[in-house]
N, CA, C and O atoms as a GROMACS GRO file, in nm:
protein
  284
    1UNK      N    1   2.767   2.509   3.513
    1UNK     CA    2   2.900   2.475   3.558
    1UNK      C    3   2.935   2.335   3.511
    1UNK      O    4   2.861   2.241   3.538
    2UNK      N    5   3.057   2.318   3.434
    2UNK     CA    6   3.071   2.174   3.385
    2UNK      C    7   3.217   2.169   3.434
    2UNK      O    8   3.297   2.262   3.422
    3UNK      N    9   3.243   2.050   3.490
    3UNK     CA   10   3.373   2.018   3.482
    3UNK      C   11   3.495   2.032   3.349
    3UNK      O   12   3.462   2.007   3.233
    4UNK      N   13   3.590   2.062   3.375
    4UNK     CA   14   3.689   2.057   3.254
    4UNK      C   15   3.703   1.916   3.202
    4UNK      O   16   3.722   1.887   3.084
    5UNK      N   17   3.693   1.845   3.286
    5UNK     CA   18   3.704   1.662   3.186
    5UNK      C   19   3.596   1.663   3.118
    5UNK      O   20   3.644   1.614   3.016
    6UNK      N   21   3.433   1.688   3.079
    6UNK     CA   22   3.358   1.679   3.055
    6UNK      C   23   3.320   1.752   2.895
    6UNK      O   24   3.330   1.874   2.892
    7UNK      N   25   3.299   1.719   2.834
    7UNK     CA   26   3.269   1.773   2.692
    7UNK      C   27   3.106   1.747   2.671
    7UNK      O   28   3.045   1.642   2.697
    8UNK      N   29   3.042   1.890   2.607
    8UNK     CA   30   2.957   1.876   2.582
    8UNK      C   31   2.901   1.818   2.430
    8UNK      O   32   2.928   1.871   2.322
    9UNK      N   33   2.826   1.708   2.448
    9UNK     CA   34   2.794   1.674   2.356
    9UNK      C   35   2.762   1.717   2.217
    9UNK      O   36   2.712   1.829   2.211
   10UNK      N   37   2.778   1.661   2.113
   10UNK     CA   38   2.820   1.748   1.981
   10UNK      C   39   2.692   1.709   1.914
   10UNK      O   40   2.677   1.586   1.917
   11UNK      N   41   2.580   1.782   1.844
   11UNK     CA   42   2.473   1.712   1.792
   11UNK      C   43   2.528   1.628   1.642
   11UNK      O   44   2.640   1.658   1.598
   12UNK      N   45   2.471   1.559   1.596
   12UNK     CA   46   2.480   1.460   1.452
   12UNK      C   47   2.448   1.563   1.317
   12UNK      O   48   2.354   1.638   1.291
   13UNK      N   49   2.536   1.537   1.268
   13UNK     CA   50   2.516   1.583   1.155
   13UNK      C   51   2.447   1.491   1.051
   13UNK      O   52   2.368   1.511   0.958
   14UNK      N   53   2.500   1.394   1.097
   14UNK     CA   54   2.496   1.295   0.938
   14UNK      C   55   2.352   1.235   0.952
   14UNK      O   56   2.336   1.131   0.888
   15UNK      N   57   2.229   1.285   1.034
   15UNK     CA   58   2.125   1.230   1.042
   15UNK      C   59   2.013   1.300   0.947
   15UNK      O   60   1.896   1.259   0.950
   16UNK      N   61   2.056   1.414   0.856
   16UNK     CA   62   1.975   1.492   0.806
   16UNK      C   63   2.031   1.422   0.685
   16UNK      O   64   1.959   1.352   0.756
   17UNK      N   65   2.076   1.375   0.593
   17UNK     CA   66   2.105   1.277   0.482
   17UNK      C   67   2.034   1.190   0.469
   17UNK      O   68   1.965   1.184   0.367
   18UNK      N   69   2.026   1.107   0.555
   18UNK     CA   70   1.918   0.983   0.617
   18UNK      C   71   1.781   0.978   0.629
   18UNK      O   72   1.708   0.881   0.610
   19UNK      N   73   1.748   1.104   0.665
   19UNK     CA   74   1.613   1.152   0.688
   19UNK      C   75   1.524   1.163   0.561
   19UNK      O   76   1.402   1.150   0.549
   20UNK      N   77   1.599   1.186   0.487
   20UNK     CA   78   1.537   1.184   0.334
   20UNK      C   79   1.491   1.081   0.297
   20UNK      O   80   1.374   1.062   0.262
   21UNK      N   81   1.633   0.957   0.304
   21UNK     CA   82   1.626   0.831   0.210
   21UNK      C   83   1.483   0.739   0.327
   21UNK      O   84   1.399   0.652   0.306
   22UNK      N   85   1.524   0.817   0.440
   22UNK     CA   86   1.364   0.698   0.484
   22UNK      C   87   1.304   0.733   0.477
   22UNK      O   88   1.215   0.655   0.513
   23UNK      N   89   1.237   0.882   0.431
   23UNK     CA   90   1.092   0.948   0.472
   23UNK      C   91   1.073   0.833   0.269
   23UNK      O   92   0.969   0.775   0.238
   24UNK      N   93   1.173   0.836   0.200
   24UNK     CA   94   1.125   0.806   0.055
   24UNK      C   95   1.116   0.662   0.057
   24UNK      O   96   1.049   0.598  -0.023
   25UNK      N   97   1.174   0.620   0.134
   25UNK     CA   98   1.152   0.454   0.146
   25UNK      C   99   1.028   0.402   0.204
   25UNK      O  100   0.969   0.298   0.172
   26UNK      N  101   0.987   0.505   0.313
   26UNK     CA  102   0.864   0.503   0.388
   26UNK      C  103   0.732   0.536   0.307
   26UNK      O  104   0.624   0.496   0.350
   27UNK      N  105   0.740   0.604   0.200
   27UNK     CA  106   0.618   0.634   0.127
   27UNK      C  107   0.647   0.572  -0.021
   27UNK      O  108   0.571   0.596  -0.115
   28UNK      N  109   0.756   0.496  -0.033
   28UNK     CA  110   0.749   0.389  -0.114
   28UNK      C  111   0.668   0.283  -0.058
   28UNK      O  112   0.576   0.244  -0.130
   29UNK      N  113   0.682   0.229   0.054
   29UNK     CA  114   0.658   0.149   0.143
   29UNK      C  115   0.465   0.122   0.136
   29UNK      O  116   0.398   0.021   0.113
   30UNK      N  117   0.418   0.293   0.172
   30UNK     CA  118   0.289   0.341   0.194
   30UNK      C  119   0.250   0.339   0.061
   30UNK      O  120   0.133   0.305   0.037
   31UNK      N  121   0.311   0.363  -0.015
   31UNK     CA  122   0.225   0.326  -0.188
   31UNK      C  123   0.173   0.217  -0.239
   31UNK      O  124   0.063   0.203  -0.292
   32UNK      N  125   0.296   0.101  -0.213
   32UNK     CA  126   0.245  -0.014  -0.201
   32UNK      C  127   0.149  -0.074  -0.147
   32UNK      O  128   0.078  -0.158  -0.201
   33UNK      N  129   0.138  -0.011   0.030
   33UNK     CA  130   0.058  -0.081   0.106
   33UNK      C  131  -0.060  -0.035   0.031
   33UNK      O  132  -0.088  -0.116  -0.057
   34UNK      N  133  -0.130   0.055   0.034
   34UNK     CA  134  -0.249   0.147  -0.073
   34UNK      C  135  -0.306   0.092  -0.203
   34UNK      O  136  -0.424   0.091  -0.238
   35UNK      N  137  -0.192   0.041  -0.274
   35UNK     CA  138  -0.190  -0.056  -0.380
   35UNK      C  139  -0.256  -0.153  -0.354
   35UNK      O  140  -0.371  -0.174  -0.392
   36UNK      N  141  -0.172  -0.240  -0.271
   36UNK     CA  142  -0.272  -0.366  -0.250
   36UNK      C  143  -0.368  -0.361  -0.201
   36UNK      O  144  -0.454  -0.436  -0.248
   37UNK      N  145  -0.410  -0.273  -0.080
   37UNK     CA  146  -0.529  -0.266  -0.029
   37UNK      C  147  -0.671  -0.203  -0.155
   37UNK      O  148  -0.785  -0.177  -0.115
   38UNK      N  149  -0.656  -0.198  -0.206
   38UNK     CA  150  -0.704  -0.113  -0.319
   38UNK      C  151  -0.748  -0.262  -0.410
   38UNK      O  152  -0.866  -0.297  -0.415
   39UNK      N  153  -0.635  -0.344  -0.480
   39UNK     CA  154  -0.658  -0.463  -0.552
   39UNK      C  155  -0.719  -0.532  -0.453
   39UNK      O  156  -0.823  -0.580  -0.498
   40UNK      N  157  -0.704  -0.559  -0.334
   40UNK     CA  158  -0.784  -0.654  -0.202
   40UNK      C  159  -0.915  -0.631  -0.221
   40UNK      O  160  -0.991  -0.726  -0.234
   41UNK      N  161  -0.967  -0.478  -0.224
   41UNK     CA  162  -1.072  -0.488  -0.198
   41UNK      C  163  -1.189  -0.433  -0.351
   41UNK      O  164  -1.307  -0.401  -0.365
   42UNK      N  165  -1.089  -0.445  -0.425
   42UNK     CA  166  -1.140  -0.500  -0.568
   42UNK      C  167  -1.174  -0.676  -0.606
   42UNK      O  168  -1.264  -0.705  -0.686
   43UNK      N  169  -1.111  -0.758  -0.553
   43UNK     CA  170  -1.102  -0.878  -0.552
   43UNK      C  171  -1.215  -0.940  -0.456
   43UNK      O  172  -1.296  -1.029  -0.481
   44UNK      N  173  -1.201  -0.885  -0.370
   44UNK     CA  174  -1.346  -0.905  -0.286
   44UNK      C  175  -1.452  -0.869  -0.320
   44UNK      O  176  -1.548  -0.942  -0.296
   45UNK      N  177  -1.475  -0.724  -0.398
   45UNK     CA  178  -1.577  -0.712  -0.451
   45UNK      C  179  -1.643  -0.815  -0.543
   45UNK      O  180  -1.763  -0.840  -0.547
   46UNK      N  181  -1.540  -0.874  -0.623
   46UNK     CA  182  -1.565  -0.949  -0.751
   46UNK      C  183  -1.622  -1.110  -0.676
   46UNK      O  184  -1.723  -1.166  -0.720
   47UNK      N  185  -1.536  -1.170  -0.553
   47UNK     CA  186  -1.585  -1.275  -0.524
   47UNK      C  187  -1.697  -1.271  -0.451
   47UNK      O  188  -1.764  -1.375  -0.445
   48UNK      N  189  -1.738  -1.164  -0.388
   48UNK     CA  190  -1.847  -1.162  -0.331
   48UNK      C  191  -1.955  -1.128  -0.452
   48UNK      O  192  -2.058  -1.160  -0.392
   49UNK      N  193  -1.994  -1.092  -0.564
   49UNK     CA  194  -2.053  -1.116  -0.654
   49UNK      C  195  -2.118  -1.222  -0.694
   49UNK      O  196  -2.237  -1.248  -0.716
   50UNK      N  197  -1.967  -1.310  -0.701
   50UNK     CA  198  -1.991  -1.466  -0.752
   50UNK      C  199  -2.052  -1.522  -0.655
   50UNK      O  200  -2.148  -1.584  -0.701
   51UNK      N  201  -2.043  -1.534  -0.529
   51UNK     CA  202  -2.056  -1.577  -0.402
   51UNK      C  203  -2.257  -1.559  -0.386
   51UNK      O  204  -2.324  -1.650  -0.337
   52UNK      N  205  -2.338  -1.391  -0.454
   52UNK     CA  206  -2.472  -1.346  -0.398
   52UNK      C  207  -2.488  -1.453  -0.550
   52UNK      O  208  -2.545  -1.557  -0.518
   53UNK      N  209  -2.455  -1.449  -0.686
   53UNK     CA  210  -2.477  -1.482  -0.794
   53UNK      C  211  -2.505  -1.646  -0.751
   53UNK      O  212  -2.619  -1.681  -0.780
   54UNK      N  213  -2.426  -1.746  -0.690
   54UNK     CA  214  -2.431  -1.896  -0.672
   54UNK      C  215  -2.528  -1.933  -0.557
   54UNK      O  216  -2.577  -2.045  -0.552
   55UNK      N  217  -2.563  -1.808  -0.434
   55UNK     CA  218  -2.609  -1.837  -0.349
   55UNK      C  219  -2.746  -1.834  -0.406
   55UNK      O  220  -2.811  -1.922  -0.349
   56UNK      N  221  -2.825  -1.766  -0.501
   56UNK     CA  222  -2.925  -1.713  -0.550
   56UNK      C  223  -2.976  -1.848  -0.610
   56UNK      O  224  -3.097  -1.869  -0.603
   57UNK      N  225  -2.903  -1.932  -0.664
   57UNK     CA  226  -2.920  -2.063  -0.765
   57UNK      C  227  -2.892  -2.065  -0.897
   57UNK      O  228  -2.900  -2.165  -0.969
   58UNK      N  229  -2.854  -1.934  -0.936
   58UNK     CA  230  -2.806  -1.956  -1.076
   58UNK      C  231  -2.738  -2.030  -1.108
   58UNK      O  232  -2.696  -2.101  -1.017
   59UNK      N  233  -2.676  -2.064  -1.278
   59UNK     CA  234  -2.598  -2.154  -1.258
   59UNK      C  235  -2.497  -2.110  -1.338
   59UNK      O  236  -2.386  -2.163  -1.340
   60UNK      N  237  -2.529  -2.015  -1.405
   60UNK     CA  238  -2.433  -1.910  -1.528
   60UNK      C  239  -2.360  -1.816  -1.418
   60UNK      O  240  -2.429  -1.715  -1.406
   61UNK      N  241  -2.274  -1.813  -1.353
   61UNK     CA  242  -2.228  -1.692  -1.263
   61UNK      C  243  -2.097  -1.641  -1.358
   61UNK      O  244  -2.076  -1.522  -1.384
   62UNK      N  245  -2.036  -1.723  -1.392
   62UNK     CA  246  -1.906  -1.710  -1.411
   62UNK      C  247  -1.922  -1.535  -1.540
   62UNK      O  248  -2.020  -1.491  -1.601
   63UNK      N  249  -1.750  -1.474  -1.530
   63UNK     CA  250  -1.762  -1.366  -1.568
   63UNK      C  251  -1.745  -1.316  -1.753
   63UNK      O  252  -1.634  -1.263  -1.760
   64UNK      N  253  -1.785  -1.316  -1.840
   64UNK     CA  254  -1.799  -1.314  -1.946
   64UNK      C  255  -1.718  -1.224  -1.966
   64UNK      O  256  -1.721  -1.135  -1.880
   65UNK      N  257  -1.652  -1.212  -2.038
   65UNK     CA  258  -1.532  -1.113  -2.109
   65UNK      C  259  -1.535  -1.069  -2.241
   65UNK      O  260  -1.439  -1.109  -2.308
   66UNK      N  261  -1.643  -0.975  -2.318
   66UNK     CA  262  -1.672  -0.916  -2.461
   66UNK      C  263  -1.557  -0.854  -2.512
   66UNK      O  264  -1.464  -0.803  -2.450
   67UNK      N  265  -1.573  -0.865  -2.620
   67UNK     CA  266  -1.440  -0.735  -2.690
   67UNK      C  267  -1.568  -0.615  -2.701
   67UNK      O  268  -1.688  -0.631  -2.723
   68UNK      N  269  -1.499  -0.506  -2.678
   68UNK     CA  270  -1.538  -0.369  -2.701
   68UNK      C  271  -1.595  -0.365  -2.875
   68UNK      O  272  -1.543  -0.428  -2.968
   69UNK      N  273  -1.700  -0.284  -2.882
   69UNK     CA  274  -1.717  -0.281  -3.045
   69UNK      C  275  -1.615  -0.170  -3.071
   69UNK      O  276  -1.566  -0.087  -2.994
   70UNK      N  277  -1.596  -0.192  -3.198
   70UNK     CA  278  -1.530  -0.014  -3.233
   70UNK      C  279  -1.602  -0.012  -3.395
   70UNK      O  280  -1.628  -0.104  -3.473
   71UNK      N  281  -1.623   0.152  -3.408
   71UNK     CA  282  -1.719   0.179  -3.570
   71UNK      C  283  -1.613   0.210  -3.633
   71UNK      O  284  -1.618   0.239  -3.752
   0.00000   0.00000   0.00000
């Protein structure tokens, strides 16, 4: 039973448009985060290297960079 002054609420349309552009903004978002966490814990790997390499007493730690041969 509803009163005659009373209108029942109308659901949204315009929220299914929207829903898209954030689910794609949101896993833009999540790619990135993945990204960096990924280079983070590449970078850590590498300083913690240098880090067992200096603690040890060596004195050569640093990272040498060869060119590839090619035949």
């Amino acid at each position: 039973m509803t009163d005659e002054g009373e209108e029942k609420p109308k659901p949204r349309e315009d929220e299914g448009g929207n829903r898209g552009i954030e689910n794609a903004v949101m896993l833009g978002f999540f790619v990135v985060l993945v990204a960096a966490g990924i280079w983070l814990l590449g970078t850590m790997a590498d300083v913690r290297k240098a880090q067992d390499c200096a603690a040890q007493g060596r004195r050569n730690c640093a990272t040498i960079d060869a060119p590839e041969r090619t035949r």
